[in-house]
N, CA, C and O atoms as a GROMACS GRO file, in nm:
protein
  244
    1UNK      N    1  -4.678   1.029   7.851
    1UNK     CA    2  -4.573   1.114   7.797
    1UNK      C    3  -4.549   1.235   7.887
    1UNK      O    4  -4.432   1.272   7.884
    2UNK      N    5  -4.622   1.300   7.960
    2UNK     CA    6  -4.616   1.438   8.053
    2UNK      C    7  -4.569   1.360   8.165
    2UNK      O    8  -4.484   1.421   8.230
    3UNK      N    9  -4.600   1.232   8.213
    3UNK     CA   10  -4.539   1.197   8.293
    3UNK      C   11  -4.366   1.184   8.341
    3UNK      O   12  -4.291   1.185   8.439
    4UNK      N   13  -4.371   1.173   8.185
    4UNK     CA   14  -4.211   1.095   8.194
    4UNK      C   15  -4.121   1.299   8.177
    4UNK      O   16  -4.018   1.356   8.212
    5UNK      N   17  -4.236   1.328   8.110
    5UNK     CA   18  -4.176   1.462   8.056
    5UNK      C   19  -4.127   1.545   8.208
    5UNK      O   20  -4.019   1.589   8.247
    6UNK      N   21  -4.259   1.541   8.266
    6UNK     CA   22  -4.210   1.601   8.444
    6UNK      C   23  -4.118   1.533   8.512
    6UNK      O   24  -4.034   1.582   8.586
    7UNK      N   25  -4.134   1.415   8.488
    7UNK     CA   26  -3.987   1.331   8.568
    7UNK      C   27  -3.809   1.338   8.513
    7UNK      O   28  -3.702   1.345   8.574
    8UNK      N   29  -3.838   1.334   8.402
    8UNK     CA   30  -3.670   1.384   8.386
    8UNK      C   31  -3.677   1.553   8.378
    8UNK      O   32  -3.583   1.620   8.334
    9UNK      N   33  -3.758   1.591   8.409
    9UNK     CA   34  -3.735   1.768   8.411
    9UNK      C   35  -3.764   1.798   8.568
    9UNK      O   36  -3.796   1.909   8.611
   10UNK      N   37  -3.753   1.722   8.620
   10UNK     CA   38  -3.789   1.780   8.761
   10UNK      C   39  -3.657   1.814   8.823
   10UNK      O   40  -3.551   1.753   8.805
   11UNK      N   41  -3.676   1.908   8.889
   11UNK     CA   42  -3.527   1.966   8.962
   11UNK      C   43  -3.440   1.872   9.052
   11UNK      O   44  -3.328   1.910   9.087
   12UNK      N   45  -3.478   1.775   9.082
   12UNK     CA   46  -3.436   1.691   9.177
   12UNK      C   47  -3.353   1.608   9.097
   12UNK      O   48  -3.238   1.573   9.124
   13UNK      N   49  -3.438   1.571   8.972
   13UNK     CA   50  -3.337   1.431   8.913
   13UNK      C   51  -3.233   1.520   8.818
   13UNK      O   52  -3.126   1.471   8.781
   14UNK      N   53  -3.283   1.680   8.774
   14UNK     CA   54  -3.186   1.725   8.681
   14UNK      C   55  -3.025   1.764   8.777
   14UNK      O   56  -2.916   1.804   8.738
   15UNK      N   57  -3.084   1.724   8.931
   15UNK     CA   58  -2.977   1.765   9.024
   15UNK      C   59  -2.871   1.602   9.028
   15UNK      O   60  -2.754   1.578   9.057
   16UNK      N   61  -2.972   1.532   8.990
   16UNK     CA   62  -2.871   1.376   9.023
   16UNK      C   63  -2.794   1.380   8.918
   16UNK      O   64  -2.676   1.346   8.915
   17UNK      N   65  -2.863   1.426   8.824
   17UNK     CA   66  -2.796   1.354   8.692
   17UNK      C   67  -2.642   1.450   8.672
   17UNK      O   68  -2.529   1.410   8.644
   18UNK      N   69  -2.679   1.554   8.693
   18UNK     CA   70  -2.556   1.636   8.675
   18UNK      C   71  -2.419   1.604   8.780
   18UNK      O   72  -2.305   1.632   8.744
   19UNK      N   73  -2.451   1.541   8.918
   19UNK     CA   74  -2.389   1.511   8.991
   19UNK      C   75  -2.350   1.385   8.950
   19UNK      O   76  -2.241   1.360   9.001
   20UNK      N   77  -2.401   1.268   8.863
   20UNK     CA   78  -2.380   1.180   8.835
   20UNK      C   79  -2.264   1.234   8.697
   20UNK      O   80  -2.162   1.167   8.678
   21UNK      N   81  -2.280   1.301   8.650
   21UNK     CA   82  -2.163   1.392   8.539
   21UNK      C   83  -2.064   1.397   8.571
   21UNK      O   84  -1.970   1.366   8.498
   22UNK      N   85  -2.049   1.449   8.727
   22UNK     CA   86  -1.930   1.529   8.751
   22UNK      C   87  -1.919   1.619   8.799
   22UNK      O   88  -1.812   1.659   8.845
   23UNK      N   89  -2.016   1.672   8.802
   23UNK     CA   90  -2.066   1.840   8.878
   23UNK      C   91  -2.038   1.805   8.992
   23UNK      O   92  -2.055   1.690   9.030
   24UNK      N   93  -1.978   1.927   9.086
   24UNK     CA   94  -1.947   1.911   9.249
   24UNK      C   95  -2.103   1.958   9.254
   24UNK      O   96  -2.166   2.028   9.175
   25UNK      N   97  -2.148   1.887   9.388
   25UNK     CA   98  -2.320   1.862   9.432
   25UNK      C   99  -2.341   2.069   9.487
   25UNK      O  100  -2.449   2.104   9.533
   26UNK      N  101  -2.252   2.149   9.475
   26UNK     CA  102  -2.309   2.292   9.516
   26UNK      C  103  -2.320   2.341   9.349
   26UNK      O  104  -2.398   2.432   9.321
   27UNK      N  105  -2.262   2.295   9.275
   27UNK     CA  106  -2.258   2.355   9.145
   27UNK      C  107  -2.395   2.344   9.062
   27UNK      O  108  -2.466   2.432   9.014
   28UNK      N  109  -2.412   2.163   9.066
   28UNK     CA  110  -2.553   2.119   9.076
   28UNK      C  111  -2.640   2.148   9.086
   28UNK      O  112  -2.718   2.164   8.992
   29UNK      N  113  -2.671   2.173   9.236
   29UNK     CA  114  -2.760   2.254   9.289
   29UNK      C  115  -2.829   2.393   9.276
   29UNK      O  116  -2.943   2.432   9.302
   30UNK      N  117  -2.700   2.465   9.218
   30UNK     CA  118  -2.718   2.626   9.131
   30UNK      C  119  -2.802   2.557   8.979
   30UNK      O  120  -2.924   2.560   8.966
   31UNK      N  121  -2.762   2.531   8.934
   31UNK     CA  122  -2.800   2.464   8.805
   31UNK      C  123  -2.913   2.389   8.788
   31UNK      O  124  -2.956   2.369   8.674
   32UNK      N  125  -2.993   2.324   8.926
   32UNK     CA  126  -3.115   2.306   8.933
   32UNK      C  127  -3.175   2.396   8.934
   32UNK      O  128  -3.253   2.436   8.847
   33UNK      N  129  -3.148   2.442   9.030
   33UNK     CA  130  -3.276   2.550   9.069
   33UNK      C  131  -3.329   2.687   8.987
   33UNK      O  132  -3.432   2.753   8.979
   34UNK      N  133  -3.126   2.688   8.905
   34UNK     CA  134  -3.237   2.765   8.782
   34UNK      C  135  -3.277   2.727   8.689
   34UNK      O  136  -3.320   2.812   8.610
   35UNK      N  137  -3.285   2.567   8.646
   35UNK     CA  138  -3.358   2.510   8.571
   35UNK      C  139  -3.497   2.507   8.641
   35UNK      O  140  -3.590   2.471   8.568
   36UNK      N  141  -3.522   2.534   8.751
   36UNK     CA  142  -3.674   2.497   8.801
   36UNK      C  143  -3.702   2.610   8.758
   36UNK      O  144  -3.760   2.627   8.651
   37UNK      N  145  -3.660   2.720   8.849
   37UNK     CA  146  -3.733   2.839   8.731
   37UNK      C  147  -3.781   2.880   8.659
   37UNK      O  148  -3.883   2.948   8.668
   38UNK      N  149  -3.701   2.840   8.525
   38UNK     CA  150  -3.689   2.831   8.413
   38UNK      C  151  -3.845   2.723   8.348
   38UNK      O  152  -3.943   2.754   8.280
   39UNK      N  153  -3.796   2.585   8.415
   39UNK     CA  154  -3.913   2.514   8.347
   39UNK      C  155  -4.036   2.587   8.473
   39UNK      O  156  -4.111   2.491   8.454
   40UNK      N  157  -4.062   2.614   8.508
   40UNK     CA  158  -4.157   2.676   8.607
   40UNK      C  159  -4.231   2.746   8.520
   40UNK      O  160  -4.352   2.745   8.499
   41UNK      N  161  -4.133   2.813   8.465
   41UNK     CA  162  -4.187   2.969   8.422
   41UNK      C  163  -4.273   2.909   8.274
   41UNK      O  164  -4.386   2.940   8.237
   42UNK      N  165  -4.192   2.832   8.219
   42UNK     CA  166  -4.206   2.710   8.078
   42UNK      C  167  -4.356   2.680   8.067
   42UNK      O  168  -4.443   2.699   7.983
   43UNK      N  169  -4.349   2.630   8.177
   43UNK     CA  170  -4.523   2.546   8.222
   43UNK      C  171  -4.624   2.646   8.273
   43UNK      O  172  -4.742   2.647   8.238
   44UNK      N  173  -4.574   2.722   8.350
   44UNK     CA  174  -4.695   2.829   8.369
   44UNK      C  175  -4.751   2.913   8.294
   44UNK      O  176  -4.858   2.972   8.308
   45UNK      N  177  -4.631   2.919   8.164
   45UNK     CA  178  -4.632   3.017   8.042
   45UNK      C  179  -4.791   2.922   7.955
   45UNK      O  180  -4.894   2.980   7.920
   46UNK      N  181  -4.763   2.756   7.936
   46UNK     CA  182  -4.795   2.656   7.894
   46UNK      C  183  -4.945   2.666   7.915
   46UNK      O  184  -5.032   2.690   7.832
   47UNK      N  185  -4.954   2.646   8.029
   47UNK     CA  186  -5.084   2.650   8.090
   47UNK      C  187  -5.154   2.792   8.070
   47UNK      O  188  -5.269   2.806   8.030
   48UNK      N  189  -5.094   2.863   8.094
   48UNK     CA  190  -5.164   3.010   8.053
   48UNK      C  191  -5.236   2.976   7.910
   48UNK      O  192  -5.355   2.948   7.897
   49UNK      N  193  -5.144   2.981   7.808
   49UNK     CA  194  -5.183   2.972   7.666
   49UNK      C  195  -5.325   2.823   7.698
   49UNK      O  196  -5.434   2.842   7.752
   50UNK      N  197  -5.290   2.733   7.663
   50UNK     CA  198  -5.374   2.643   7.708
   50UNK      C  199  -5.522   2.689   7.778
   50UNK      O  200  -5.605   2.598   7.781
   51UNK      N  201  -5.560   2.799   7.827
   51UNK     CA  202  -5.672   2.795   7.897
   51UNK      C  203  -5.709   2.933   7.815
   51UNK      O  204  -5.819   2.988   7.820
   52UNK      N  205  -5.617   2.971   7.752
   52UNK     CA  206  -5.684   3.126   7.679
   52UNK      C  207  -5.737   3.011   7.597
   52UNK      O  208  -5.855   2.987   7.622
   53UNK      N  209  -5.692   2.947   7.521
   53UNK     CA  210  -5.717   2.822   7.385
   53UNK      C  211  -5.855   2.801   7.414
   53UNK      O  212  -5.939   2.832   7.330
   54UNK      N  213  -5.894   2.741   7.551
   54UNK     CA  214  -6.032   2.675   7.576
   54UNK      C  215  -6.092   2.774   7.577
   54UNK      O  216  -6.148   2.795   7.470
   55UNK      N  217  -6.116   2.894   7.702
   55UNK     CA  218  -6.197   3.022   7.682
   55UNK      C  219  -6.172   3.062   7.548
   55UNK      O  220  -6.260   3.145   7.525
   56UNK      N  221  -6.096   3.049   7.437
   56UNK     CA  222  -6.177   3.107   7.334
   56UNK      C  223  -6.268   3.040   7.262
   56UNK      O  224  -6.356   3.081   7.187
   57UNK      N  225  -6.234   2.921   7.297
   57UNK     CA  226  -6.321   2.770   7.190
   57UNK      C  227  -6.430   2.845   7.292
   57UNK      O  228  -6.466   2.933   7.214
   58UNK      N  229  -6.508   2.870   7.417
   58UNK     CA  230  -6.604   2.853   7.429
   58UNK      C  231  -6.657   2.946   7.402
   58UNK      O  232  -6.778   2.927   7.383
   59UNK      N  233  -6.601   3.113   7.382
   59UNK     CA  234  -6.691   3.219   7.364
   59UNK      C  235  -6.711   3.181   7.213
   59UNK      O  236  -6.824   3.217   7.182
   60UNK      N  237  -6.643   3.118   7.098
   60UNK     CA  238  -6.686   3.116   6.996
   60UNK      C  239  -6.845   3.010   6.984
   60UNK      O  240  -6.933   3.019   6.898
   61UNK      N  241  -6.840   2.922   7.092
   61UNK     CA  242  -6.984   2.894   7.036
   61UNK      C  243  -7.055   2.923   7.071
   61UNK      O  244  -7.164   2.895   7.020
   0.00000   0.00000   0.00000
């Protein structure tokens, strides 16, 4: 499931698909990259939380 989740969110294919829409390929391209950002920021946010989660499971035991 994270697999498939990183593959249609990856900046590259969110760049095809929009060009496959209709988007002229410079418009696209704006529109990826601040979706990478964006999910960048998504997942790093993700992972942050995620590892406070474990360090606290371990100071509690």
């Amino acid at each position: 499931m994270i697999a498939t989740w990183n593959h249609y969110n990856n900046p590259m294919h969110v760049y095809c698909r929009l060009v496959g829409l209709g988007l002229s390929r410079r418009r696209a391209i704006r529109v990826a990259k601040a979706w990478e950002r964006l999910y960048r920021s998504l997942t790093d946010a993700a992972l942050a939380a995620r590892n406070l989660m474990i360090i606290g499971k371990e100071i509690a035991r």
